[in-house]
C-alpha positions as CSV (number, residue, x, y, z in Angstrom):
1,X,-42.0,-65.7,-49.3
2,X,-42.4,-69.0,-49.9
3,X,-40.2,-70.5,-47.2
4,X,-42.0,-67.9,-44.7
5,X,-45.1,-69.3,-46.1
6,X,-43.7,-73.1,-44.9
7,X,-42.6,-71.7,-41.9
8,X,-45.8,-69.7,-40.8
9,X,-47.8,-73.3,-42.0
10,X,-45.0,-75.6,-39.8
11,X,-45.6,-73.4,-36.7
12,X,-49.7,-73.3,-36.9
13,X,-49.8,-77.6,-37.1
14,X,-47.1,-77.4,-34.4
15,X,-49.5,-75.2,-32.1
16,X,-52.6,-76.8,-33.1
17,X,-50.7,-80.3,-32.2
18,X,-50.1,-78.5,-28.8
19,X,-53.0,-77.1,-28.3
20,X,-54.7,-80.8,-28.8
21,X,-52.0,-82.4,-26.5
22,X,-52.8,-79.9,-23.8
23,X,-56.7,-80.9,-24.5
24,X,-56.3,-84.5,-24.3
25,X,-54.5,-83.6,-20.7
26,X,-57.7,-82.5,-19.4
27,X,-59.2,-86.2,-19.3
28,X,-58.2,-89.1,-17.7
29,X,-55.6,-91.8,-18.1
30,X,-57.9,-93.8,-19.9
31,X,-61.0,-93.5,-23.3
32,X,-63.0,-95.7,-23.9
33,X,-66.0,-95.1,-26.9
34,X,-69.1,-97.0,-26.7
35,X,-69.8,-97.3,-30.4
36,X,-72.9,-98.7,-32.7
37,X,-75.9,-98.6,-34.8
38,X,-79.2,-96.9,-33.7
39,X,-81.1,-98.5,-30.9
40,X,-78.3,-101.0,-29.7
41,X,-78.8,-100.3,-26.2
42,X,-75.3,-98.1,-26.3
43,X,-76.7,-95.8,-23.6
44,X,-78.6,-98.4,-21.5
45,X,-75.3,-99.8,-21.0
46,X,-73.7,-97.7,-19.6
47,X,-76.2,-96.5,-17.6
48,X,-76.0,-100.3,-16.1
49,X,-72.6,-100.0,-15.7
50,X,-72.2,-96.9,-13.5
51,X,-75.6,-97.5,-11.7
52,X,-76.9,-94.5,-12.7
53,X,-79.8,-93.3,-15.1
54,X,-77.1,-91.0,-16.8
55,X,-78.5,-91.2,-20.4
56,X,-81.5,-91.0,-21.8
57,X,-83.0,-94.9,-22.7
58,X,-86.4,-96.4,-23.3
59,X,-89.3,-94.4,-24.9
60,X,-87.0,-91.2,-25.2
61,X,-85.4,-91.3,-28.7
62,X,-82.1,-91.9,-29.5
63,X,-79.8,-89.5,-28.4
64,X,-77.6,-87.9,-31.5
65,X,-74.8,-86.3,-29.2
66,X,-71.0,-87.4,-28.3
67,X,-71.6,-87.8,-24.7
68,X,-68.6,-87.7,-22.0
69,X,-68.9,-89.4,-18.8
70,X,-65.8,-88.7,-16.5
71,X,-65.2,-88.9,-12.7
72,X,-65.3,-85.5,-10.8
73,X,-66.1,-84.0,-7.5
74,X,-69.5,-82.9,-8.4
75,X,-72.5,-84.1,-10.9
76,X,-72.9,-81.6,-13.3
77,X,-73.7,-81.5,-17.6
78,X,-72.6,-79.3,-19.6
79,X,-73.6,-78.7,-23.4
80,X,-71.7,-76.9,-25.9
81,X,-73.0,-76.6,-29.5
82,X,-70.9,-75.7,-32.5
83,X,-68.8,-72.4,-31.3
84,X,-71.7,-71.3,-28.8
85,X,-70.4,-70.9,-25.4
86,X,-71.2,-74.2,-22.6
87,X,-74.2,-74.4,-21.1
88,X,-74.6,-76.1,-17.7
89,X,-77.7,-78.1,-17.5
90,X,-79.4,-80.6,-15.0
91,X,-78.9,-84.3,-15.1
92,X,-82.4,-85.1,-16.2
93,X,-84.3,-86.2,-19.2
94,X,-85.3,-82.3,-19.9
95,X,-82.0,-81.5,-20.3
96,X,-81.9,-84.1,-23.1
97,X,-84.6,-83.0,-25.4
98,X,-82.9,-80.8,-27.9
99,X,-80.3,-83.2,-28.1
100,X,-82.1,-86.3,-29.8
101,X,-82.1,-87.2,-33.6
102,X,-86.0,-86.9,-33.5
103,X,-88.1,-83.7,-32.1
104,X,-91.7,-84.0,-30.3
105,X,-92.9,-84.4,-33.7
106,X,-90.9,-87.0,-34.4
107,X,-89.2,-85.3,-37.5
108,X,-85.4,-85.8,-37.5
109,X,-83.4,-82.6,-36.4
110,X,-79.9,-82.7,-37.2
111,X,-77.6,-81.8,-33.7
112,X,-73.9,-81.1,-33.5
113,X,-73.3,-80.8,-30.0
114,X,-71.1,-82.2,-27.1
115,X,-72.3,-83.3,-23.9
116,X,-69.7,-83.2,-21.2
117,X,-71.2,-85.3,-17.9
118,X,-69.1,-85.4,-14.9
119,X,-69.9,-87.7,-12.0
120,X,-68.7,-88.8,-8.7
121,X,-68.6,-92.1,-8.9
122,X,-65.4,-94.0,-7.1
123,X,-65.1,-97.1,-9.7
124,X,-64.9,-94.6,-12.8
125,X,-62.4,-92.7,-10.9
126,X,-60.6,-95.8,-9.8
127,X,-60.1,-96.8,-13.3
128,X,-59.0,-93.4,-14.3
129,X,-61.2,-93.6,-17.4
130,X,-63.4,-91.6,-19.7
131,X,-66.8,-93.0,-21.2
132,X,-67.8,-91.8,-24.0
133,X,-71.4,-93.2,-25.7
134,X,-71.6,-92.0,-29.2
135,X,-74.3,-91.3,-32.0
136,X,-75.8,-94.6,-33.5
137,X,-74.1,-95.5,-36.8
138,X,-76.8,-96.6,-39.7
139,X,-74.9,-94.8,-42.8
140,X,-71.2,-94.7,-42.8
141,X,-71.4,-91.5,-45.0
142,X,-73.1,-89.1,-42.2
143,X,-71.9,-86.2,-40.7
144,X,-72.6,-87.8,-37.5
145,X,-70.7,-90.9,-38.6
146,X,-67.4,-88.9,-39.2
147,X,-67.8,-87.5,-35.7
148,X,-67.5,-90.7,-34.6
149,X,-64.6,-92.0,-36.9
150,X,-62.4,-89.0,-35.6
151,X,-62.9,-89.6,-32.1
152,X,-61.9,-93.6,-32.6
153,X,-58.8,-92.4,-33.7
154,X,-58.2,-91.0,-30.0
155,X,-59.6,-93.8,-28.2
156,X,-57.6,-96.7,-25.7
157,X,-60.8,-98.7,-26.5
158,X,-64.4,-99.2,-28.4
159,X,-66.9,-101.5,-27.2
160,X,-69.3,-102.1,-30.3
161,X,-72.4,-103.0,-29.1
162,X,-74.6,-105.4,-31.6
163,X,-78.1,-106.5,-31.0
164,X,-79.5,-109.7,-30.0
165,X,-82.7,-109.2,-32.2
166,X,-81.0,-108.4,-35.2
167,X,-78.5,-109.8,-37.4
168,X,-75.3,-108.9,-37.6
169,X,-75.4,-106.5,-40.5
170,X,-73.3,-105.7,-43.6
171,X,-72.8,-102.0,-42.1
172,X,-71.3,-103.4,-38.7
173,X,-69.0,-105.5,-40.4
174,X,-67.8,-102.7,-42.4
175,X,-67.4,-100.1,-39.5
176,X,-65.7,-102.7,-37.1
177,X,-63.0,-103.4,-40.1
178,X,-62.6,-100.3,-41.4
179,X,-63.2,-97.6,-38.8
180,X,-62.4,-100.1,-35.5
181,X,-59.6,-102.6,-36.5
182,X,-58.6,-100.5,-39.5
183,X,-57.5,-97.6,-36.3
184,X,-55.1,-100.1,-34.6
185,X,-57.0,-99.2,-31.7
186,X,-55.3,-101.7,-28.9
187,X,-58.3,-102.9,-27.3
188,X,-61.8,-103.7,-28.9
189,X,-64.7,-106.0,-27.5
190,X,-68.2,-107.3,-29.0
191,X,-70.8,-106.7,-26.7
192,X,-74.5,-108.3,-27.3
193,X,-77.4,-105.8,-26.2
194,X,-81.1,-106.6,-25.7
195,X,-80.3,-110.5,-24.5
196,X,-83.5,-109.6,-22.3
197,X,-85.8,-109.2,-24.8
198,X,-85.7,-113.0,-26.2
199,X,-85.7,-116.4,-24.3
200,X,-82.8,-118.1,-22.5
201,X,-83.3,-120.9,-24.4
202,X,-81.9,-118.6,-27.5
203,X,-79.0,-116.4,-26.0
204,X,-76.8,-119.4,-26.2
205,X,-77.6,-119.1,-29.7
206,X,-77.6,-115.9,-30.1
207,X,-73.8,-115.5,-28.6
208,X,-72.7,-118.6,-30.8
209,X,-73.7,-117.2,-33.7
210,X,-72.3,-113.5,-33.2
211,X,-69.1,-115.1,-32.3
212,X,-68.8,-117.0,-35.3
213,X,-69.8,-113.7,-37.4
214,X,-66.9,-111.7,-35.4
215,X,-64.3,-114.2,-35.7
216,X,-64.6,-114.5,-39.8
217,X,-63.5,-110.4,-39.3
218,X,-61.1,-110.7,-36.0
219,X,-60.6,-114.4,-34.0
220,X,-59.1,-111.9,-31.0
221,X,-62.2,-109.9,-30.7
222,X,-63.7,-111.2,-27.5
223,X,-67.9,-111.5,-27.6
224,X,-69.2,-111.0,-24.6
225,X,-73.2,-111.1,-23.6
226,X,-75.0,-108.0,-22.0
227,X,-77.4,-110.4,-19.7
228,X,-77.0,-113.7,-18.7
229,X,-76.8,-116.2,-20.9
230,X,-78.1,-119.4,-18.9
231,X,-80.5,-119.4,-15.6
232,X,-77.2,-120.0,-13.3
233,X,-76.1,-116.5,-14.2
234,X,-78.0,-113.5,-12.8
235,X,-78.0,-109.6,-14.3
236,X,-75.4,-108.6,-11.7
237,X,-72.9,-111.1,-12.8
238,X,-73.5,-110.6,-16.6
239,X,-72.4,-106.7,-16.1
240,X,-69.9,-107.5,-13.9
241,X,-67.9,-109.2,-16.4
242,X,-68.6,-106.7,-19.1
């Protein structure tokens, strides 16, 4: 009984292993997580990156999903919660209300759902990637945050966005060691958000000083600003070579 037992326990992993591998065939060639604390501009990135008002940014709060974007032949969203079936939505910010950490009263409402966006859109196809922008991170110890540490472990890449208005924190340092480099995950950058919101004179600053923080953690962990750093750079070139 007891090597039928091991048997019947060896098959399930083996099928669940399968079943996971057949999965992860679904997506492209490439993941890529967009990962960091509340309010670091995660969403407003890559809504800059693919042209497109994707996500929900600005007064709307932050959302509290693990949002897909992958290349398709049609725009669609489609939102599954827990075991309920999918539900195809509109790309627009009504279809985004239920899915934020804070309701119209501004009470915090605890969401597990997924949020699978597909979009034509010829560089994300030419890459052969997936985008993935993820829940904000403020307590390593949330349900939300182990979401997010499971899905690193699947990733090609994580971009950790950190803010320009706020200093580097304890809690970053920790999830980039621990949940980032501690994952051997191959390719990691540092990218500064909200660069917009101070003067130019100060970026400069700004970028110096996250760069020194990063490199006491990782010296190979390029840091790379979200808008231009000088007036001979303009907005277009700053994304560009994010």
């Amino acid at each position: 009984q007891s090597l039928l037992l091991a048997e019947s326990c060896s098959f399930a992993l083996i099928v669940a292993q399968l079943q996971t591998i057949t999965e992860r065939l679904r997506f492209p060639g490439f993941r890529l997580a967009v990962v960091g604390e509340f309010s670091r501009g995660k969403s407003t990135l890559l809504n800059r990156l693919l042209e497109r008002d994707l996500l929900p940014t600005g007064a709307l709060p932050t959302t509290a999903t693990l949002t897909t974007i992958t290349p398709g032949i049609e725009d669609s969203m489609v939102v599954s919660f827990d075991s309920s079936p999918e539900v195809r939505r509109a790309i627009d910010a009504a279809s985004w209300i239920d899915l934020v950490v804070t309701d119209s009263e501004g009470k915090e409402q605890e969401v597990l759902a997924k949020v699978r966006i597909t979009v034509v859109h010829p560089w994300l196809e030419a890459l052969d990637a997936e985008l993935i922008d993820t829940p904000g991170i403020g307590d390593l110890n949330t349900t939300r945050a182990a979401i997010v540490f499971d899905l690193l472990s699947q990733c090609d890449a994580t971009v950790l966005l950190v803010s320009a208005t706020l200093p580097f924190s304890m809690t970053e340092a920790a999830f980039l060691e621990q949940e980032v480099i501690g994952k051997h995950i191959p390719r990691i950058v540092v990218i500064v958000s909200k660069l917009d919101t101070i003067q130019h004179e100060q970026r400069e600053e700004v970028i110096a000083a996250t760069r020194e923080r990063i490199a006491q953690i990782s010296a190979d962990i390029p840091v790379l600003p979200s808008y231009p750093v000088d007036e001979n750079t303009n907005e277009t070139e700053a994304i560009e070579a994010v």
